[in-house]
N, C-alpha and C positions, 0 to 999 in steps of 0.2 A: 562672607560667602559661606555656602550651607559645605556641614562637614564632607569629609573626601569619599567617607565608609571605611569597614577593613583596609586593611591593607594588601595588595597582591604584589608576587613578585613578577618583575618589568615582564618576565618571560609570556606573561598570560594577557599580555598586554598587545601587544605587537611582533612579528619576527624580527629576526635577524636583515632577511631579505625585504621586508617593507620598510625599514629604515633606513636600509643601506644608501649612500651616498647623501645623505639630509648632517646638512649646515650645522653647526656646532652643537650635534647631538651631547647630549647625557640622559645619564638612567639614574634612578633611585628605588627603592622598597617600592612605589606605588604610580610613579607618577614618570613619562616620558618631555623630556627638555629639549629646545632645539631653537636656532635663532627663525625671527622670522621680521615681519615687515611690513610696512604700507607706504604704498607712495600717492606723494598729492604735485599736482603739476605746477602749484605754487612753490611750495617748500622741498621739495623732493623725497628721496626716502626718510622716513621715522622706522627705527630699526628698537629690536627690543630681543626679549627671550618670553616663547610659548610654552610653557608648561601645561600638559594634556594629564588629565588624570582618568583612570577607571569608572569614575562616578560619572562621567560627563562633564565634570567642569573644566573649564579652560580659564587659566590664568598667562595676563601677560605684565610683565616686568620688561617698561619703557627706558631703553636707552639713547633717545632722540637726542641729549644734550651731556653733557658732561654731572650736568646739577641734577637732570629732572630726577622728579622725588615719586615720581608716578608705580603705583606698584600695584600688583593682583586688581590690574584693571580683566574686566573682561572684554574680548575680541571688540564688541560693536565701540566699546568705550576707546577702547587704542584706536579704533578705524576715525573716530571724533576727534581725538588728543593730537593725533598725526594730520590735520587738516585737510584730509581726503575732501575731495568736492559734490563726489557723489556718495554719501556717506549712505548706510541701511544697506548696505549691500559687502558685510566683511570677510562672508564665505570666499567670495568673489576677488575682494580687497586685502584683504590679509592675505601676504604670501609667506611661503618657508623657501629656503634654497636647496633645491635637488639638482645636484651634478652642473653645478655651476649657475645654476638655472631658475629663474623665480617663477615658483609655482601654486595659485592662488590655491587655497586651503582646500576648497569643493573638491579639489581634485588627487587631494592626496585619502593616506588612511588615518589622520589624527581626529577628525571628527567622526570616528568609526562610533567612540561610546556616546560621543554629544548627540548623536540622533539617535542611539538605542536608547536612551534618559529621554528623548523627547518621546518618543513614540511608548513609552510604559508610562510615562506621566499623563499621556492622553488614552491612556485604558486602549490602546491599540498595538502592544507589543502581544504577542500571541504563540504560545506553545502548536505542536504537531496537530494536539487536538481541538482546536480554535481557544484554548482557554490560557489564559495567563500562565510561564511558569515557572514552580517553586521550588525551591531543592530543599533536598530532605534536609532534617533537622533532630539534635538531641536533645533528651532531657535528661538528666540524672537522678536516682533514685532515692529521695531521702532515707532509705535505709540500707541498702549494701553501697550506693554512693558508685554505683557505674552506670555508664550512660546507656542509652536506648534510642534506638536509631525512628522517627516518625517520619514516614512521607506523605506528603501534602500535593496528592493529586485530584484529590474533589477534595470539596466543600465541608463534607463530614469529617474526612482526615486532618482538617485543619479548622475545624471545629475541635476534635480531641486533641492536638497538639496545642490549640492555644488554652485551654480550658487546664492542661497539664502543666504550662507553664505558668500559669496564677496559683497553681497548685504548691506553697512552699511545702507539702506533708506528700508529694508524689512518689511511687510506688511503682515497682514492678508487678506488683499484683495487680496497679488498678487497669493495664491496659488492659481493652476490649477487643482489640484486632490481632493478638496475637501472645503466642502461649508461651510466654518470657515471663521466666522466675528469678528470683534473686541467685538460684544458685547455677542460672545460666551463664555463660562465661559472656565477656564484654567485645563488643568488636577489635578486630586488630587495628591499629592503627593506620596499616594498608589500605584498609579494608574504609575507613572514616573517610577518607579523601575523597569516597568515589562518592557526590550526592548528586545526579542527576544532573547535572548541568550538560545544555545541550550545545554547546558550545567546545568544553573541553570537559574531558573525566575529571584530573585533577583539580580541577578549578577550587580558590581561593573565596569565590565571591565574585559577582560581575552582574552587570546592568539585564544580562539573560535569565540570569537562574535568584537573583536577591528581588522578593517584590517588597514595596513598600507601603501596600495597601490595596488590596480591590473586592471586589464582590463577594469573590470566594473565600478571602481570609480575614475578611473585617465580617462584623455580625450584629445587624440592629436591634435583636433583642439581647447583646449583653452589655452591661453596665462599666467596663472599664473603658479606664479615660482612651487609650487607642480607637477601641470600637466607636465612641461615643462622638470622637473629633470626627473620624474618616464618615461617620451618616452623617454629621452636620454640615462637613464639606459638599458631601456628593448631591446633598439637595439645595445648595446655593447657587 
């Protein structure tokens, strides 16, 4: 399964109040746990634990038998494994328990980041101003070695930001948008949290404000292996 990303903590995840009363909840650094299930009117319930992460991905770890060895299946694969009879339908199929209560997944909030991951993988996730978007981003100075804050709201700014990042000899002199010297003082650490994410200020990382490639931050005439994958994809 493709990596998780960063890590965020559970809080940036979900509230308090939308997990409340859900079945054998746990939290971790990145990732929200909870039992959940499918039933087939053959075999009855197939019970397991959903693990939701930030990234979109969903993992389930099948506890239908005592042995089964089933693990980091995803949803449709557990709705399969469980003998559901109308299978392709797991939103629907897979449930979690809310307040005594089986309640098929469509309806709760754990698929919140699986359709923000789908909808930025289809170049349809969209910032305020119809354009993808990015949270700001540092680089540090090969020579006084503090960071510098880039945001990456057109095209050109993340033109200089990735162009800074191939840069192993980068500079507080070399920026062009703004009149930051070495002997300017470095942000606060307070002050680092806050990158644009429209979502939440503090945010860690999240399927809103992390792109993973599109028009505006991949570039067909430059030559690095990132730029060079993301045009060879977009015209296949």
């Amino acid at each position: 399964m493709a990596s998780k990303g960063p890590e965020k903590d559970v809080e940036f995840l979900f509230s308090d109040e939308e997990l409340r009363e859900m079945s054998g909840l746990k939290t971790g650094s990145d990732f929200v746990e909870v039992t959940c299930g499918c039933t087939s009117h053959r075999y009855g319930d197939a019970v397991g634990r959903l693990r939701v992460y930030a990234s979109g991905d969903l993992e389930v770890r099948c506890d239908c038998t005592p042995g089964c060895q089933e693990d980091k299946l995803t949803p449709a694969a557990f709705e399969k494994h469980s003998g559901r009879e109308t299978a392709r339908k797991w939103k629907n199929n897979v449930w979690v328990i809310v307040q005594g209560e089986k309640v098929p997944l469509s309806k709760t909030v754990l698929l919140r980041y699986y359709n923000q991951s789908l909808k930025s993988a289809n170049g349809s996730h969209k910032g305020p101003n119809g354009r993808p978007c990015h949270r700001d981003e540092f680089v540090r100075c090969s020579s006084c070695n503090k960071e510098r804050r880039f945001r990456l709201r057109t095209k050109e700014e993340c033109r200089i930001y990735h162009d800074a990042v191939r840069n192993a000899n980068w500079k507080c002199s070399d920026l062009t948008f703004d009149s930051v010297t070495c002997d300017d003082e470095e942000e606060r650490a307070s002050r680092k949290v806050l990158r644009g994410c429209l979502r939440s200020p503090s945010c860690k990382g999240c399927t809103t404000c992390v792109c993973f490639g599109c028009d505006i931050c991949r570039f067909s005439d430059c030559s690095c292996q990132t730029c060079v994958d993301f045009t060879q994809n977009s015209k296949s």
